[in-house]
C-alpha positions in Angstrom: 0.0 0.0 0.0 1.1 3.5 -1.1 2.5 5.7 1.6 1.4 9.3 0.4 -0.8 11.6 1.6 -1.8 15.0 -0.2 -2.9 18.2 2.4 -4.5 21.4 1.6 -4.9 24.1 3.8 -6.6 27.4 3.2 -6.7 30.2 5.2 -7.6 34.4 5.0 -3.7 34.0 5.5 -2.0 31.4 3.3 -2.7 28.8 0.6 -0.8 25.6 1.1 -1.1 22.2 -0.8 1.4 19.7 0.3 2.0 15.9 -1.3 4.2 13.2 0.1 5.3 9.7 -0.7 7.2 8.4 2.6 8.7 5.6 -0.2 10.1 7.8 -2.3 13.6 9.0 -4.0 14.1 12.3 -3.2 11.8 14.1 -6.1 11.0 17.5 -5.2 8.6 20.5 -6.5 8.6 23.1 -4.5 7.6 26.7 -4.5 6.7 29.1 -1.8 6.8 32.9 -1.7 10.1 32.6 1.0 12.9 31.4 -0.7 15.4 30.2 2.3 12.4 27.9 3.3 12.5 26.4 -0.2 16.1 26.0 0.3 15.5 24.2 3.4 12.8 22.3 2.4 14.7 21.0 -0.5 17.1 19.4 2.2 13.7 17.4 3.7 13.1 15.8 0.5 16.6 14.8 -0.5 18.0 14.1 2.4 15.1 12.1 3.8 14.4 10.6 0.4 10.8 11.7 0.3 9.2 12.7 -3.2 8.0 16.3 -2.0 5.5 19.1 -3.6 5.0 22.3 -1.6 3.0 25.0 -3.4 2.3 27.9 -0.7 1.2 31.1 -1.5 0.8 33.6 1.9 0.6 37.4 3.0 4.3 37.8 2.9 3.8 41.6 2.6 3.3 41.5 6.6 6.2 39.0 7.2 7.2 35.4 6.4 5.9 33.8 9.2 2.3 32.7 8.7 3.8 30.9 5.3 5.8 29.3 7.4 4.2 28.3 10.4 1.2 26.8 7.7 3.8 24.9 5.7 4.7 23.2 9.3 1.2 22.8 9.6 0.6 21.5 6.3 3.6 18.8 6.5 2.8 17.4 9.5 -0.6 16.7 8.6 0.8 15.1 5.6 3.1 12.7 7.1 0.4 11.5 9.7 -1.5 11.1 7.1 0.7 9.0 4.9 2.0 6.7 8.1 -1.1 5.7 8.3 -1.9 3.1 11.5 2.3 2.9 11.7 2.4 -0.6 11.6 5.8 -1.6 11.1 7.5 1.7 11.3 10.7 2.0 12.9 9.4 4.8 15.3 12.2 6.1 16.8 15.4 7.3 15.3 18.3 10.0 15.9 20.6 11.8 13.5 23.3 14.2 14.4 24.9 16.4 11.2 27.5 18.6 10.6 27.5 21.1 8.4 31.4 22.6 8.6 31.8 24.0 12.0 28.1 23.3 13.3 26.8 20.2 14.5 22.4 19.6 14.8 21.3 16.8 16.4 17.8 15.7 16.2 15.7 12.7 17.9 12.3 11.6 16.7 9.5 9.5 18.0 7.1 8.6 16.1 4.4 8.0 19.4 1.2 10.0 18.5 1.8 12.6 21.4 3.4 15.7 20.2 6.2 17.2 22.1 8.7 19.5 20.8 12.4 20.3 22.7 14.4 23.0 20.9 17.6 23.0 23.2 19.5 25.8 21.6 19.2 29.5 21.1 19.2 31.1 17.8 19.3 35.0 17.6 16.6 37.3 16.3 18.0 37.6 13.4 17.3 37.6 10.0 19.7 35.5 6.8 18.9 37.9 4.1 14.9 38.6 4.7 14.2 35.3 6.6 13.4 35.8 10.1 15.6 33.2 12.0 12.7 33.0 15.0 10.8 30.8 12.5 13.0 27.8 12.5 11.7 27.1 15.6 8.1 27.7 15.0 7.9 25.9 11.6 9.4 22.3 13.7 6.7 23.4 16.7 4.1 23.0 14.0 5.6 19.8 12.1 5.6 18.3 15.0 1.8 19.5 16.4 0.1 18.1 13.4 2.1 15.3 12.8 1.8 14.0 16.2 5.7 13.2 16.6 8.2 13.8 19.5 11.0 16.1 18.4 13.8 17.0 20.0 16.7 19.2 18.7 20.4 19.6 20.2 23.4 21.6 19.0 26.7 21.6 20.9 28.3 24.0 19.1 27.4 26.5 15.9 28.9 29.9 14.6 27.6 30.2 11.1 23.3 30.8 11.1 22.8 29.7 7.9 25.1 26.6 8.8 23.3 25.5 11.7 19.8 26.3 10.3 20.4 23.5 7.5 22.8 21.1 9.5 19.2 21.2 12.0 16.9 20.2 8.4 19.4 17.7 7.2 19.4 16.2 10.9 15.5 16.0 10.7 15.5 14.8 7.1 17.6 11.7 8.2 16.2 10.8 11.6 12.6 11.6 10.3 13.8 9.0 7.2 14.7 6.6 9.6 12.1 6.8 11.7 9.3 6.6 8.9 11.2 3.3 7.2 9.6 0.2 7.3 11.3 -2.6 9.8 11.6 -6.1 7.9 11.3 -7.9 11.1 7.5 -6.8 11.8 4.7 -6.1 10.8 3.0 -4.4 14.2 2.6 -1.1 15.6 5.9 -0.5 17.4 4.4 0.0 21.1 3.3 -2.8 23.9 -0.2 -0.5 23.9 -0.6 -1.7 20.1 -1.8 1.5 18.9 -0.1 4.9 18.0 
């Protein structure tokens, strides 16, 4: 059975239509009116080998950050959707990445409860017209409407733009992980049998 999911979300704010296939090779279509969240995006479907189309369209004349919160938004639905009753998933998975002199770790679970741990302090900054606050808030939203634990560590970072994408190639690979299908089972991954 196909694991894909297609999301729309409309709002007085943002248009979002999102389409995933958890099975994929890395195929990627996306356009959204804020271009370092394309960038980073693009990291999520290569480096977690997911086929990926995000087409967002939002009031970016105020600022970035309903785009970017709804994207969240908009993924995490997606994914829950395409996991479907989890049965066989590996659940839990942890990647750490460098990216030159940063290092991102980041530790899923895949357990129906979202909770979300951001254990490092980014500036209020902005790389180029991106606001750097939204990192934060567009993982708080994955991980609301996906209903996955995340947690995300860095020991050590200089470069923004560096630790930014060292934190989305750190999700793409634990949330890869995490969403793969374990040969050895075929049952939800928890002793309550449900997700």
């Amino acid at each position: 059975m196909a694991r894909t999911s297609h999301v729309k979300r409309s709002t007085s704010e943002t248009q979002i239509e999102v389409s995933v296939n958890l099975d994929g090779t890395g195929i990627q279509d996306i356009k959204t009116p804020v271009p370092f969240l394309d960038h980073m995006l693009s990291q999520l479907a290569r480096h977690g080998y997911f086929d990926l189309t995000v087409k967002a369209q939002g009031d970016t004349h105020i600022d970035s950050h309903h785009t970017v919160e709804d994207v969240g938004i908009a993924l995490g639905q997606a994914f829950k959707e395409a996991l479907g009753d989890k049965k066989g998933i590996r659940r839990f998975a942890e990647a750490t990445v460098p990216l030159n002199e940063a290092m991102a770790q980041c530790v899923i679970d895949i357990s129906g409860r979202a909770f979300f741990v951001f254990n490092l302090e980014l500036p209020k900054a902005k790389l180029g017209a991106f606001d750097v606050e939204l990192v934060s808030e567009f993982f708080q939203a994955f991980s609301s409407n996906s209903g996955m634990t995340l947690h995300f560590n860095s020991p050590y970072w200089n470069n923004l733009h560096h630790i930014i994408e060292a934190l989305f190639k750190s999700f793409s690979r634990a949330l890869d992980s995490a969403c793969t299908l374990d040969s050895r089972t075929k049952e939800v991954p928890s002793t309550k049998g449900t997700l």
